[in-house]
C-alpha positions in Angstrom: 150.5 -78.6 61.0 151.3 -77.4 57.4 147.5 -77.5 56.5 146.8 -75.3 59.3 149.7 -72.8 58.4 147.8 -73.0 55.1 144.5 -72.1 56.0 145.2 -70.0 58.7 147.3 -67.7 55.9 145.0 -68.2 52.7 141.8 -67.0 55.2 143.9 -63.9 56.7 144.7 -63.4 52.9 141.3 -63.6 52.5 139.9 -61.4 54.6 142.5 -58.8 54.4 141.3 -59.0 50.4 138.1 -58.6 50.7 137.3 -57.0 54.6 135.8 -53.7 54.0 134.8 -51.5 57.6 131.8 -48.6 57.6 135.0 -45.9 58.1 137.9 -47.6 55.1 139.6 -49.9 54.4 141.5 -52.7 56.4 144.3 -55.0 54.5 145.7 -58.1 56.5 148.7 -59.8 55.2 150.6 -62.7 56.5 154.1 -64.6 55.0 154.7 -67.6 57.0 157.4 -69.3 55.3 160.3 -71.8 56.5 162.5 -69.0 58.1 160.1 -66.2 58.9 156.3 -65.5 60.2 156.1 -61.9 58.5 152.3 -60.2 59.3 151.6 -56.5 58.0 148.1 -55.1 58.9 147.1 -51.7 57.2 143.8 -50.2 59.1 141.8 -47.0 59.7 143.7 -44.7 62.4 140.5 -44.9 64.6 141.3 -48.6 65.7 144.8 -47.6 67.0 143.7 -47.2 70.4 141.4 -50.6 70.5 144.8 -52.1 69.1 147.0 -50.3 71.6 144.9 -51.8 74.8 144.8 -55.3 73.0 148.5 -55.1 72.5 149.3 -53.6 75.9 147.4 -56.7 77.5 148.6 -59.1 75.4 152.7 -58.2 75.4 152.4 -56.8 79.2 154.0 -53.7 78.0 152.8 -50.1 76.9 153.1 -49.7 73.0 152.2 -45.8 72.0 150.6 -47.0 68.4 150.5 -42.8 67.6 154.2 -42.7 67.7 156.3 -44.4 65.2 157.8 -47.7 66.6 160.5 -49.8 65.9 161.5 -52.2 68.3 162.1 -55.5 69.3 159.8 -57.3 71.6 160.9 -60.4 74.1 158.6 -62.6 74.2 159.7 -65.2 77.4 163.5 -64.2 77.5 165.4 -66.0 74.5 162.5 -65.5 71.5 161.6 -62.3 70.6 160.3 -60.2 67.1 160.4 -57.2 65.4 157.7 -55.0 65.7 157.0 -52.0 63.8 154.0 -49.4 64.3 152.5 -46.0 63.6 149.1 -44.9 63.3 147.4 -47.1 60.8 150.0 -49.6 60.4 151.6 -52.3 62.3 154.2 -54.7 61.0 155.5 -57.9 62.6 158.5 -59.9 61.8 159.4 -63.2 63.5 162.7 -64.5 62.2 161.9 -68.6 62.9 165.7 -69.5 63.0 166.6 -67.5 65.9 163.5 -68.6 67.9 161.8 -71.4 69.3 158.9 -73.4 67.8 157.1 -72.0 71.4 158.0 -67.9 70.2 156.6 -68.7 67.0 153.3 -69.9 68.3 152.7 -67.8 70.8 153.3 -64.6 67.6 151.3 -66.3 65.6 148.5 -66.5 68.3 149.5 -62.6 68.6 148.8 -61.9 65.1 145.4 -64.1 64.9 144.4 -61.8 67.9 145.2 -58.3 66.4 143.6 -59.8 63.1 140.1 -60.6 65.2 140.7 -57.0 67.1 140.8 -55.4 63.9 137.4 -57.0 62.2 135.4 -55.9 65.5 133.3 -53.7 64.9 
Protein backbone atom coordinates (compact mmCIF):
# COMPACT_ATOMS: atom_id res chain seq x y z
CA UNK A 1 0.00 0.00 0.00
CA UNK A 2 2.97 2.35 0.77
CA UNK A 3 4.54 1.72 -2.72
CA UNK A 4 1.47 2.82 -4.24
CA UNK A 5 1.17 5.98 -2.01
CA UNK A 6 4.66 6.37 -3.38
CA UNK A 7 4.16 6.21 -6.92
CA UNK A 8 0.99 7.62 -7.05
CA UNK A 9 2.68 10.94 -5.35
CA UNK A 10 6.23 10.98 -7.02
CA UNK A 11 4.11 10.62 -10.65
CA UNK A 12 1.52 13.55 -9.68
CA UNK A 13 4.90 15.23 -8.61
CA UNK A 14 5.96 14.49 -11.71
CA UNK A 15 3.60 15.68 -13.89
CA UNK A 16 2.72 18.67 -12.00
CA UNK A 17 6.81 19.44 -12.66
CA UNK A 18 6.98 19.03 -15.90
CA UNK A 19 3.01 19.22 -17.52
CA UNK A 20 3.02 22.18 -19.71
CA UNK A 21 -0.74 22.93 -21.66
CA UNK A 22 -0.96 24.98 -25.22
CA UNK A 23 -2.65 28.07 -22.88
CA UNK A 24 0.11 27.94 -19.35
CA UNK A 25 1.05 26.38 -17.02
CA UNK A 26 -0.55 23.56 -14.76
CA UNK A 27 1.34 22.62 -11.33
CA UNK A 28 -0.05 19.44 -9.41
CA UNK A 29 1.15 18.81 -5.92
CA UNK A 30 0.24 16.20 -3.52
CA UNK A 31 1.55 15.57 0.55
CA UNK A 32 0.29 12.31 1.62
CA UNK A 33 1.90 11.78 4.85
CA UNK A 34 0.80 9.71 8.17
CA UNK A 35 -1.79 12.40 9.40
CA UNK A 36 -2.84 14.28 6.25
CA UNK A 37 -3.55 13.68 2.30
CA UNK A 38 -2.82 17.53 1.37
CA UNK A 39 -3.32 18.05 -2.80
CA UNK A 40 -2.92 21.77 -4.33
CA UNK A 41 -3.46 22.06 -8.10
CA UNK A 42 -2.57 25.51 -9.71
CA UNK A 43 -4.11 25.66 -13.47
CA UNK A 44 -5.21 28.06 -16.28
CA UNK A 45 -8.60 29.80 -15.32
CA UNK A 46 -10.12 28.31 -18.64
CA UNK A 47 -10.35 24.68 -17.06
CA UNK A 48 -12.43 26.01 -14.06
CA UNK A 49 -15.62 25.22 -15.61
CA UNK A 50 -14.50 21.47 -16.95
CA UNK A 51 -13.33 21.28 -13.20
CA UNK A 52 -16.59 22.71 -11.76
CA UNK A 53 -18.91 19.89 -13.84
CA UNK A 54 -16.29 17.10 -12.77
CA UNK A 55 -16.51 18.22 -9.18
CA UNK A 56 -20.28 18.79 -9.23
CA UNK A 57 -20.64 15.07 -10.45
CA UNK A 58 -18.25 13.74 -8.41
CA UNK A 59 -19.23 15.42 -4.70
CA UNK A 60 -23.10 15.54 -5.83
CA UNK A 61 -23.05 19.17 -4.97
CA UNK A 62 -22.68 22.62 -6.88
CA UNK A 63 -19.18 24.11 -6.28
CA UNK A 64 -19.06 27.91 -7.96
CA UNK A 65 -15.01 27.40 -8.78
CA UNK A 66 -15.30 31.54 -9.84
CA UNK A 67 -16.10 32.43 -6.40
CA UNK A 68 -13.59 31.99 -3.68
CA UNK A 69 -14.38 28.84 -1.54
CA UNK A 70 -13.72 27.62 1.69
CA UNK A 71 -15.57 24.90 3.01
CA UNK A 72 -15.78 21.65 4.32
CA UNK A 73 -17.08 18.83 2.31
CA UNK A 74 -18.87 15.54 3.85
CA UNK A 75 -18.07 12.93 2.22
CA UNK A 76 -20.64 9.83 3.48
CA UNK A 77 -21.66 11.47 6.90
CA UNK A 78 -18.69 11.10 9.58
CA UNK A 79 -15.46 11.80 7.01
CA UNK A 80 -15.17 14.88 5.38
CA UNK A 81 -12.15 17.57 4.01
CA UNK A 82 -11.32 20.83 3.59
CA UNK A 83 -11.72 22.28 0.30
CA UNK A 84 -10.49 25.44 -0.90
CA UNK A 85 -11.07 27.11 -4.48
CA UNK A 86 -11.03 30.17 -6.67
CA UNK A 87 -10.44 30.51 -10.24
CA UNK A 88 -7.22 28.85 -11.06
CA UNK A 89 -6.59 27.22 -7.86
CA UNK A 90 -8.05 24.43 -5.77
CA UNK A 91 -6.67 23.10 -2.57
CA UNK A 92 -7.68 20.00 -0.67
CA UNK A 93 -6.88 18.99 2.83
CA UNK A 94 -7.78 15.56 4.29
CA UNK A 95 -6.90 15.39 7.94
CA UNK A 96 -6.32 11.27 8.16
CA UNK A 97 -6.88 11.22 12.05
CA UNK A 98 -10.34 12.43 12.04
CA UNK A 99 -11.39 10.19 9.13
CA UNK A 100 -11.74 6.82 8.04
CA UNK A 101 -9.27 4.69 5.98
CA UNK A 102 -12.75 4.60 3.46
CA UNK A 103 -12.76 8.94 3.40
CA UNK A 104 -9.36 8.87 2.65
CA UNK A 105 -9.68 6.66 -0.45
CA UNK A 106 -12.40 7.78 -1.76
CA UNK A 107 -10.36 11.82 -1.67
CA UNK A 108 -7.60 10.39 -2.96
CA UNK A 109 -9.61 8.75 -5.90
CA UNK A 110 -11.03 12.54 -5.97
CA UNK A 111 -7.82 14.09 -6.42
CA UNK A 112 -6.50 11.39 -9.04
CA UNK A 113 -9.67 12.39 -10.98
CA UNK A 114 -9.35 16.30 -10.92
CA UNK A 115 -5.56 15.54 -11.67
CA UNK A 116 -6.69 13.46 -15.07
CA UNK A 117 -9.48 16.32 -15.66
CA UNK A 118 -6.86 18.79 -15.64
CA UNK A 119 -4.29 17.04 -18.21
CA UNK A 120 -7.32 16.70 -20.79
CA UNK A 121 -6.95 18.48 -23.38
Amino acid sequence: MKKLIYSLTICLAVLGAGCRNGRGHLSINTTDSNSEFRFEAKYDEHKSSRLEKYLDSALKNELPLDQDIDIFVNLNGSDKFNLNAKKGWLQINFDKRKNSLNGYMKVKQLAKGIGAKLTER
